[in-house]
C-alpha positions as CSV (number, residue, x, y, z in Angstrom):
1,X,1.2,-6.4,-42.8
2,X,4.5,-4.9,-44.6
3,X,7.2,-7.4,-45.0
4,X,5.3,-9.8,-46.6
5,X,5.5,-11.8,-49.9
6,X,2.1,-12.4,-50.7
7,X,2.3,-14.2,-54.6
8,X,-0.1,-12.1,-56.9
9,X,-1.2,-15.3,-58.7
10,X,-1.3,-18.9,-57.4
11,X,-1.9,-21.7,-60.0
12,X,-4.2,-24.5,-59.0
13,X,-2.9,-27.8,-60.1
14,X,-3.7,-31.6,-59.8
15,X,-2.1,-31.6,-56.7
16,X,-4.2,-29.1,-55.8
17,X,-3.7,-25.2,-54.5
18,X,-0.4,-24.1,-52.8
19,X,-1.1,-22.7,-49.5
20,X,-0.1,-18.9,-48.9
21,X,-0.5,-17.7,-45.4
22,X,-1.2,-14.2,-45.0
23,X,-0.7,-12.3,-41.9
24,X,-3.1,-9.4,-40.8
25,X,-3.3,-7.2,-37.8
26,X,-6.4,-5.6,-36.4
27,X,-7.6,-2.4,-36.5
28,X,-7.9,-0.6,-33.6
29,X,-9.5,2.7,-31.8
30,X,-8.3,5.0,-30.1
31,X,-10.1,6.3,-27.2
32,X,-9.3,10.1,-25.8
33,X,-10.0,10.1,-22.0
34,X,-12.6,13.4,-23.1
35,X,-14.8,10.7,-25.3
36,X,-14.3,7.4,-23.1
37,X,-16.5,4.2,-23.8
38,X,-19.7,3.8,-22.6
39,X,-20.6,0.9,-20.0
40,X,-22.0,-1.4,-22.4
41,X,-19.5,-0.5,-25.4
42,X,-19.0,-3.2,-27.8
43,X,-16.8,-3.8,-30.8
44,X,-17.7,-3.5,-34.5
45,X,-18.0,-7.1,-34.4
46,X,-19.9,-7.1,-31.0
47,X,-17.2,-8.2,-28.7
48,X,-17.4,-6.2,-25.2
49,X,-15.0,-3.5,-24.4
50,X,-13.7,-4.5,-21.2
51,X,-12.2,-1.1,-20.0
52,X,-11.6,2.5,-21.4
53,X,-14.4,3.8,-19.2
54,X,-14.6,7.3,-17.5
55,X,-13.7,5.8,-14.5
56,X,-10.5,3.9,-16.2
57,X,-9.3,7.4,-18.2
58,X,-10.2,10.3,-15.4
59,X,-8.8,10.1,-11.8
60,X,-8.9,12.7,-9.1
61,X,-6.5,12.1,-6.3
62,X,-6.9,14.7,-3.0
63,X,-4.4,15.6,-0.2
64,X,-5.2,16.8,2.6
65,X,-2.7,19.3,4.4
66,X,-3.3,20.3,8.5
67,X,-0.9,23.0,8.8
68,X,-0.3,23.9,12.4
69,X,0.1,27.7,13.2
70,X,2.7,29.4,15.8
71,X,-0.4,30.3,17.6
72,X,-1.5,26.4,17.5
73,X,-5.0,26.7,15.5
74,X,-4.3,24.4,13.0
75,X,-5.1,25.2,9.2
76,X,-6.6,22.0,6.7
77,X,-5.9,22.8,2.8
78,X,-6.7,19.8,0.4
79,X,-5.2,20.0,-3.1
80,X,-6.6,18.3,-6.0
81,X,-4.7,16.4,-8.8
82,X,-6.8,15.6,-11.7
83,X,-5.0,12.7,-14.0
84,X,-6.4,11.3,-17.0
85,X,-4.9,8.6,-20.0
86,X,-5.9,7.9,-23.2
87,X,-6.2,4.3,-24.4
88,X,-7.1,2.2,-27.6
89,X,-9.2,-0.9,-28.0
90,X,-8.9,-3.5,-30.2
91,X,-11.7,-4.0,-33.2
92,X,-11.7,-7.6,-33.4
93,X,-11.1,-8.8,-29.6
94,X,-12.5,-6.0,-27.4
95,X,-9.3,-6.0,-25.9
96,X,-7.3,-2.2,-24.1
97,X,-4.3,-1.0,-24.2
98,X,-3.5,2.4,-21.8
99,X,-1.2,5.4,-22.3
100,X,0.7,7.2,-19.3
101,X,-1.1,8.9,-17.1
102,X,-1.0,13.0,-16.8
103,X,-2.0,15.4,-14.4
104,X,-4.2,17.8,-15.6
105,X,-4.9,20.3,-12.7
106,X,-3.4,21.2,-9.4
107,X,-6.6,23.3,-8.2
108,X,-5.3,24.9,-4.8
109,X,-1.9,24.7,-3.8
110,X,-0.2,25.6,-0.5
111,X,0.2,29.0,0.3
112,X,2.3,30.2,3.5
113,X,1.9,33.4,4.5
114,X,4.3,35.7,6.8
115,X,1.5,35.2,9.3
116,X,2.0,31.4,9.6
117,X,5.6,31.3,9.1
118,X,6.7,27.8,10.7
119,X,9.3,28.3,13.5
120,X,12.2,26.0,13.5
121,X,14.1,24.8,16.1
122,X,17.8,26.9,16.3
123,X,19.2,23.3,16.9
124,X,20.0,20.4,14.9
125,X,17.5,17.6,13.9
126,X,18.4,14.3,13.8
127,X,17.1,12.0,11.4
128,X,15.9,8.8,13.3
């Protein structure tokens, strides 16, 4: 790790070896939510990855929309939000870390034709 003063030599004597603690970090993988870890993903030293599944990286949230005509019939349009992260997982303990989430696709969005034109009333709404 930088920051460190790690001695290049140490000199054993009959008191024995000076101790020098050196600090690491772990390496570490990144995981794109287009490659995300298998099930039964483990480590390179065989620890289970506990996360950074398909299911932890890809989301798909729907809304549903009943619009209701002048004429009455009433219209249902869902929309479709695909959101996905990235994340990285730890080498040595297994353990993930996520990004932010971003959408990736607004499949069908709401359209309002002249035809179905929404007819408000000429008088105030209050707010209740």
């Amino acid at each position: 790790m930088p920051g460190q003063d790690i001695p290049k030599t140490v000199t054993a004597t009959p008191d024995g070896i000076p101790t020098v603690t050196v600090k690491i970090e772990h390496n570490t993988t990144p995981v794109p939510h287009t490659d995300p870890v298998p099930e039964n993903g483990k480590t390179p030293t065989g620890k289970v990855i506990n996360g950074a599944h398909k299911s932890d990286l890809n989301q798909t949230i729907t809304r549903t929309i009943n619009v209701t005509t002048p004429d009455g019939q009433t219209k249902t349009i869902t929309q479709d939000a695909h959101i996905y992260r990235n994340a990285t997982y730890d080498d040595v303990t297994g353990e993930v870390t996520y990004g932010k989430w971003w959408i990736a696709l607004l499949q069908q969005r709401l359209m309002v034709t002249h035809q179905a034109k929404l007819r408000l009333p000429k008088k105030r709404l209050r707010m209740v």
